[in-house]
C-alpha positions as CSV (number, residue, x, y, z in Angstrom):
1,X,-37.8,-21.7,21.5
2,X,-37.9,-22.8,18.4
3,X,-40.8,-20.8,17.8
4,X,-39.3,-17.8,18.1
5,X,-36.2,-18.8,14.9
6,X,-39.1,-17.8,12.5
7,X,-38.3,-14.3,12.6
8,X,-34.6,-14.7,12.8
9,X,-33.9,-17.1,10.0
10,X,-37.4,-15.9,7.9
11,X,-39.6,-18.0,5.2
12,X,-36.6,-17.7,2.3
13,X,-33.8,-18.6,4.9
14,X,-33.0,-22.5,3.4
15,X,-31.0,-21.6,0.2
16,X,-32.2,-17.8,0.4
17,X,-30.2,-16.9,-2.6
18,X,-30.5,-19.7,-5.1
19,X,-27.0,-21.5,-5.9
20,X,-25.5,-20.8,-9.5
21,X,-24.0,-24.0,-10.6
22,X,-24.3,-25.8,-7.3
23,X,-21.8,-24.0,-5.0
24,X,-21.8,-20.5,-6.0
25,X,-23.8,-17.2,-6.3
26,X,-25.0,-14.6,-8.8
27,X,-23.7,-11.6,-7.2
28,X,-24.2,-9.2,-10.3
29,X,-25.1,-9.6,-14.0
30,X,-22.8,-12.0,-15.3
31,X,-20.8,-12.7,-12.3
32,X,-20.5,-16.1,-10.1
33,X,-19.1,-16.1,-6.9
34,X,-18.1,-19.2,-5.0
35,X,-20.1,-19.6,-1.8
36,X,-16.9,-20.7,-0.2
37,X,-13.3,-18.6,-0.3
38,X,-10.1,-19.1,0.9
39,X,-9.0,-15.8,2.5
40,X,-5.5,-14.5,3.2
41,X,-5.3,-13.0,7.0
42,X,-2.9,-10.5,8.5
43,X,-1.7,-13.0,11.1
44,X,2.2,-13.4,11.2
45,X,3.3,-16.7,11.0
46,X,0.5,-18.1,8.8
47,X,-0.3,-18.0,5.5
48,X,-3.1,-20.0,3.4
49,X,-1.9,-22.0,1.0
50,X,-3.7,-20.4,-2.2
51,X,-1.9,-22.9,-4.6
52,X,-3.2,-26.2,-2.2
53,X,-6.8,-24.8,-2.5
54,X,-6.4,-24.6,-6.3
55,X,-5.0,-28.0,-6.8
56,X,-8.1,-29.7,-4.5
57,X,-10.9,-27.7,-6.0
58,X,-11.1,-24.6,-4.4
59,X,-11.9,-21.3,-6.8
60,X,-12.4,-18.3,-4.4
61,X,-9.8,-16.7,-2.6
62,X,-10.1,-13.4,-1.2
63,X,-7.2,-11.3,-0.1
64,X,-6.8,-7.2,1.0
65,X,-4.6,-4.2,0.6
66,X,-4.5,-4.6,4.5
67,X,-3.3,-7.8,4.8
68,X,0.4,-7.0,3.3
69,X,2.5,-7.1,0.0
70,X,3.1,-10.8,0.8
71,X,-0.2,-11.9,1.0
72,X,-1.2,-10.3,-2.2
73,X,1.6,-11.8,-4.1
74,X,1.1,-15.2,-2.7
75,X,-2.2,-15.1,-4.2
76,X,-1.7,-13.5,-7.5
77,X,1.3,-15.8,-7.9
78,X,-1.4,-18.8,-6.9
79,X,-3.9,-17.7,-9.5
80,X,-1.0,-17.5,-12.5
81,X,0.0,-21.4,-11.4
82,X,-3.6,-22.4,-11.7
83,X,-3.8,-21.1,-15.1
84,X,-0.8,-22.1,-16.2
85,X,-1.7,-25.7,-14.8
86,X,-4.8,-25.6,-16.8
87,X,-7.6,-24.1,-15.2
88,X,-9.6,-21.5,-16.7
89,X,-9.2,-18.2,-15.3
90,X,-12.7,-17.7,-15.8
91,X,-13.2,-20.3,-13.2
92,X,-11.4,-18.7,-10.5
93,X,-13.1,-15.7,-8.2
94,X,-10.7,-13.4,-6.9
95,X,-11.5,-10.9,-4.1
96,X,-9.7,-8.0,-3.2
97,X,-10.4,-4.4,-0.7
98,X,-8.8,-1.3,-0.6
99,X,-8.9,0.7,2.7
100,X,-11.4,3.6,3.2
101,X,-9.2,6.3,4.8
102,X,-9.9,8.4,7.4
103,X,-11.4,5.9,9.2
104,X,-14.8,5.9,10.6
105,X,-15.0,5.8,14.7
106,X,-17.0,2.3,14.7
107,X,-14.1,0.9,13.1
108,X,-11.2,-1.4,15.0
109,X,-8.7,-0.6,12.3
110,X,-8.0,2.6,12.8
111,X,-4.2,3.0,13.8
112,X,-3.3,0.9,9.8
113,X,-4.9,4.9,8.7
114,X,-3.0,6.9,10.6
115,X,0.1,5.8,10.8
116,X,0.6,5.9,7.1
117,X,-1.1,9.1,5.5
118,X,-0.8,7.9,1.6
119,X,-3.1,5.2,2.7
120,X,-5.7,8.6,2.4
121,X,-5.1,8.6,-1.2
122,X,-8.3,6.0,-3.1
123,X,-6.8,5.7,-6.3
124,X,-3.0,5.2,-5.5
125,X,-4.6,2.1,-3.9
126,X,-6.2,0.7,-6.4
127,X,-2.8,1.2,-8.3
128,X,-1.0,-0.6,-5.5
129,X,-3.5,-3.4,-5.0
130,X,-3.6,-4.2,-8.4
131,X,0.3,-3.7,-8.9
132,X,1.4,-6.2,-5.7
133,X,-1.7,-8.9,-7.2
134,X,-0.1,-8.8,-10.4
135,X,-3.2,-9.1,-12.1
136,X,-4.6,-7.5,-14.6
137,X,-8.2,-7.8,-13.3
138,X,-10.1,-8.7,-10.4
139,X,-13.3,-10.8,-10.3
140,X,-14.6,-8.4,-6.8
141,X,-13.4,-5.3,-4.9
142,X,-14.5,-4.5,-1.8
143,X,-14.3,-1.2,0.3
144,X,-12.8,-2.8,3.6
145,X,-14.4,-0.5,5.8
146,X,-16.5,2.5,5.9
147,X,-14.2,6.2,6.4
148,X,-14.7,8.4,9.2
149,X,-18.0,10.5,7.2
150,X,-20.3,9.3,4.5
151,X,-18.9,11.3,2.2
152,X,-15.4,10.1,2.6
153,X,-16.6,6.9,2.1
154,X,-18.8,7.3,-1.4
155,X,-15.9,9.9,-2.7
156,X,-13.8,6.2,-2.1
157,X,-16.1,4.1,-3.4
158,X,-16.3,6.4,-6.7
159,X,-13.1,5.8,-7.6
160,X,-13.7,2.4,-7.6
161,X,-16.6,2.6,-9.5
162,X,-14.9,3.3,-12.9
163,X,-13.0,-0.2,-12.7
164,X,-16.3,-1.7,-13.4
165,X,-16.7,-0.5,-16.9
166,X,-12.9,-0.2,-17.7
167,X,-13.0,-4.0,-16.4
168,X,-10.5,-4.2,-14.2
169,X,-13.2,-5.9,-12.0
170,X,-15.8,-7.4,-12.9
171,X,-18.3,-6.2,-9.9
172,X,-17.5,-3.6,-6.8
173,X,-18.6,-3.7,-3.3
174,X,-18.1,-3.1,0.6
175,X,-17.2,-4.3,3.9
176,X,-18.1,-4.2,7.5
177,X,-21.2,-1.7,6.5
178,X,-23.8,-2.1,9.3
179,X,-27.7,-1.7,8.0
180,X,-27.9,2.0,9.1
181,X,-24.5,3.0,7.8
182,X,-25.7,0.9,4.6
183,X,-29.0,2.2,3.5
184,X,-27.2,6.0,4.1
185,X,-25.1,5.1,1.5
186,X,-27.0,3.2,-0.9
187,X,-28.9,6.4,-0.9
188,X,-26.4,8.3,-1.5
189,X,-26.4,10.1,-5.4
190,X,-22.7,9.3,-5.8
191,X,-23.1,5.5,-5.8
192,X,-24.2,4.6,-9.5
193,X,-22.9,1.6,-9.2
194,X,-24.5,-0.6,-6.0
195,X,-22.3,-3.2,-4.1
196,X,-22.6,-6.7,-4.6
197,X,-20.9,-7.9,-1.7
198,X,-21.1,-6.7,1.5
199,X,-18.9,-8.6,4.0
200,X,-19.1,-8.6,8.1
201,X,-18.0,-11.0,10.6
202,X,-20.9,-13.9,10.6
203,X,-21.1,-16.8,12.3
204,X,-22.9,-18.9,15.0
205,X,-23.6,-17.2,18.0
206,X,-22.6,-13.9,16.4
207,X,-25.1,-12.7,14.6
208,X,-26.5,-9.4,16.8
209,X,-29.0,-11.5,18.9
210,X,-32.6,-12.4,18.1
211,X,-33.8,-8.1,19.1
212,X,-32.4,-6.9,15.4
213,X,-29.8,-5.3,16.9
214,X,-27.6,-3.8,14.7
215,X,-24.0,-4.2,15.5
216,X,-21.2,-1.4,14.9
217,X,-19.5,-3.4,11.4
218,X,-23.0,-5.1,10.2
219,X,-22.0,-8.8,12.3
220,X,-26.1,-9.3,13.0
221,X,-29.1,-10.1,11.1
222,X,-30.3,-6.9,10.8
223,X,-27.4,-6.0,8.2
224,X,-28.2,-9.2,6.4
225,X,-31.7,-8.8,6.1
226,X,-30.6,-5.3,4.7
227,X,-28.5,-6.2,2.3
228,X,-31.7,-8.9,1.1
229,X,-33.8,-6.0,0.6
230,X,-31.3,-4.3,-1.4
231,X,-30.4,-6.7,-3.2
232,X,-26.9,-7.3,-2.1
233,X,-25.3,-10.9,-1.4
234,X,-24.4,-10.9,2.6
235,X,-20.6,-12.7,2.7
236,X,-19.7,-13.7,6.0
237,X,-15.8,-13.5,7.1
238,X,-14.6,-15.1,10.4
239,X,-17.5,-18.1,10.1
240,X,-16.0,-20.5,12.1
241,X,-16.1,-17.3,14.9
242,X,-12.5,-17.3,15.2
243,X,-12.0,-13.6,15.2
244,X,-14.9,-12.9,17.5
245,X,-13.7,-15.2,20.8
246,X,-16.3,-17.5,20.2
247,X,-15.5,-21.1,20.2
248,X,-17.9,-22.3,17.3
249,X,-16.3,-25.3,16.9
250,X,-16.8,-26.6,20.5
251,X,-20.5,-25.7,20.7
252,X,-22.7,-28.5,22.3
253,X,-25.6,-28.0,19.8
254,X,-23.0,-27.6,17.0
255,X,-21.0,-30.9,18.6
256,X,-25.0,-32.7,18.5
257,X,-25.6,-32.1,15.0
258,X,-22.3,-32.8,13.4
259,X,-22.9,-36.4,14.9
260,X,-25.5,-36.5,13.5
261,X,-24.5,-35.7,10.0
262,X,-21.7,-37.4,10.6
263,X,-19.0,-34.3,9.8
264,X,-17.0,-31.7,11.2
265,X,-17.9,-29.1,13.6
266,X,-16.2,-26.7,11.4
267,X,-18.4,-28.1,8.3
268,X,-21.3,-27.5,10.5
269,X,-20.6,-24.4,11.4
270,X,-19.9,-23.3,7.2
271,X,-22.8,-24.9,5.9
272,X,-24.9,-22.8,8.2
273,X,-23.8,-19.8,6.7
274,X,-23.8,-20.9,3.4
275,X,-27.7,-22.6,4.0
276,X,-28.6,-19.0,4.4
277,X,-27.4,-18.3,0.8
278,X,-24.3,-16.0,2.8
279,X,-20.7,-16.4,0.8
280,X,-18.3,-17.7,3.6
281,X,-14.9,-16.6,3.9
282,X,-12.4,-18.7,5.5
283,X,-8.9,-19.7,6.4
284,X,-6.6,-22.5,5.9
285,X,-2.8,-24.0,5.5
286,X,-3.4,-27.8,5.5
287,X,-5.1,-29.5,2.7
288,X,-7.5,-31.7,5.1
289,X,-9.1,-28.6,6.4
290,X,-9.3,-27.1,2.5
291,X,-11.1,-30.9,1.8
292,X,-13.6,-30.0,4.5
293,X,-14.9,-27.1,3.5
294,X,-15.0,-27.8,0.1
295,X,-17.1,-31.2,1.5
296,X,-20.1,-29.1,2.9
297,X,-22.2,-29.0,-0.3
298,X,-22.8,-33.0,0.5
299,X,-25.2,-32.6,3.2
300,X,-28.0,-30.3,3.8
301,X,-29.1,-29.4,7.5
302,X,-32.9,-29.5,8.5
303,X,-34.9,-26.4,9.1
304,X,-35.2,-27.4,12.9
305,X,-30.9,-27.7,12.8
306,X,-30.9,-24.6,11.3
307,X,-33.2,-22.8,14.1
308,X,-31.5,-24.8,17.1
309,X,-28.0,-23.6,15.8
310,X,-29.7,-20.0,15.2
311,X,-29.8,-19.3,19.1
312,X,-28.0,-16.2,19.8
C-alpha cells in the first residue's frame, strides 16, 4: 500500500540531495558530480562509446582498474578528444576504482584477487590506474569493493587518501559497502578523509525490500539511508537492473507510467534513481540510448509514481 512507501522513500526523498547546476551533485567541497555517467563494463564485445557521450552532452563517465587496460584507455583517450574539441576539462567528471585486495567473503569478485597477487599491492594500483587513463588527475576514485578484513580495507583506502591533497583526485570514495560494513569503517581512525561516493547496485525492484534489510554489497535502502546520515552521496550502478536479473525495463508499473509521461521505460527507471538525489551509472554504445538518458531531467515523476515504482 501506498501507505506503507513513507518509510521507504522518507519526507526528503523528491530531490533528497539538492541538484548543483540542474543535473549534478555536490559530492565534496568544490566538487560537482553529474547525476548521470556513462560507465565502462567488463563485458567482451561491448564497449561504451565515451567519445559519442561527449559529443551529445554527456560529462560523467566512470570506468575501473577491473574493467581492463582497454577500457581505461578508451576513456582517457575520450576525455583528451573532448578537450581538444573544446570542452573544458573542468566540465568533465571522471570516475575511477582500484581493487581492495584480499577480498572480503561477501564479495562476487573474488577469483580477479587471486589469480593475480600484485593486484594485493594499493599503491602500484593507483600507479597503474592512473598510468593506462593517461591522465594526470581524476575528478573521483572509488575503492571497488571492501577486502577480506576491515583493516585491509582502511590500510587501502589510506593510500588513496594522499591523492586528495597531492590532487591527483579531486575527492575519494568506496564501492559495494553495505551500512554495517560502512559505519565500521567510517569509524574507523585511519579514514581522515570520508568518502563521497559510495556506489552499490540500485535500481527498481532491487533495493533490499521494504524490512531494511541490508544486503551483502549495500544494493538496499538501508545502505542508502546510511550513507544520508553520513553524509555521503549514494550512486547507484546497474539502474536499469541489468546486472541483477531483473527485467526493469519490462515492468507493468514501470510500462504504466512511462505512458504516461510519455518516455522510455529505461528513462523511467533512471529518473527514479536520480529523483532520490542517487548518481546513476549506466551503459551505452548507441547514441539514441546516450540521448535518453541525458533526456530524463525534462520530466519529474509524482510522489504517488515514485511510491507505486518503490514496491519491492
Amino acid at each position: 500500500p501506498a501507505s506503507a512507501m513513507h518509510g521507504f522513500l522518507g519526507p526528503e526523498t523528491m530531490l533528497s540531495v539538492p541538484p548543483v547546476g540542474g543535473n549534478a551533485v555536490a559530492i565534496a567541497p568544490g566538487v560537482r558530480m553529474p547525476l548521470i555517467n556513462l560507465g565502462g563494463i567488463a563485458v567482451p564485445g561491448f564497449d561504451s562509446n565515451f567519445t559519442l557521450w561527449f559529443e551529445l552532452g554527456g560529462r560523467g563517465v566512470d570506468t575501473a582498474l577491473m574493467y581492463g587496460d582497454n577500457v581505461q584507455s578508451l576513456v582517457g583517450s575520450a576525455v583528451r578528444e573532448a578537450v581538444s574539441a573544446g570542452i573544458p576539462r573542468s566540465d568533465i567528471f571522471v570516475t575511477t576504482k582500484i581493487p581492495c585486495c584480499p577480498m572480503h567473503p561477501n564479495a562476487t569478485f573474488t577469483t580477479w584477487c587471486c589469480d593475480n597477487p600484485d593486484r594485493w599491492n594499493a599503491t602500484a594500483n593507483i600507479e597503474h590506474d592512473f598510468r593506462t587513463l593517461g591522465l594526470p588527475q581524476v575528478d573521483l576514485m572509488l575503492l571497488h569493493w571492501p577486502c577480506e578484513t576491515l583493516e585491509e580495507t582502511v590500510a587501502t583506502y589510506r593510500a588513496m587518501q594522499p591523492l586528495v591533497d597531492a590532487g591527483r583526485a579531486r575527492a575519494i570514495g568506496v564501492s559495494n559497502f553495505n551500512a554495517t560494513f560502512l559505519e565500521d569503517f567510517l569509524g574507523h581512525p585511519g579514514v581522515t578523509v570520508p568518502p563521497s561516493i559510495n556506489q552499490c547496485g540500485y535500481s527498481i525492484h532491487e533495493h533490499g525490500g521494504n524490512s531494511g534489510g541490508i544486503t551483502p554489497l549495500g544494493r538496499d535502502t538501508a545502505t542508502r539511508d546510511a550513507c544520508r546520515k553520513h553524509g555521503v552521496t549514494f550512486s547507484a550502478y546497474s539502474p536499469l537492473g541489468g546486472l541483477s536479473g531483473i527485467d526493469v525495463l519490462h515492468d507493468p508499473e514501470v510500462e504504466r507510467v512511462a505512458a504516461v509521461h510519455n518516455v522510455s521505460t529505461a528513462q523511467v527507471a533512471l529518473r527514479w534513481v536520480v529523483q532520490q538525489g542517487v548518481v546513476a551509472v549506466t551503459a551505452s554504445d548507441k547514441a539514441n540510448y546516450d540521448q535518453s538518458d541525458l533526456a530524463i531531467f525534462g520530466f519529474e515523476l509524482t510522489e504517488a509514481e515514485m511510491e507505486a515504482l518503490s514496491v519491492e
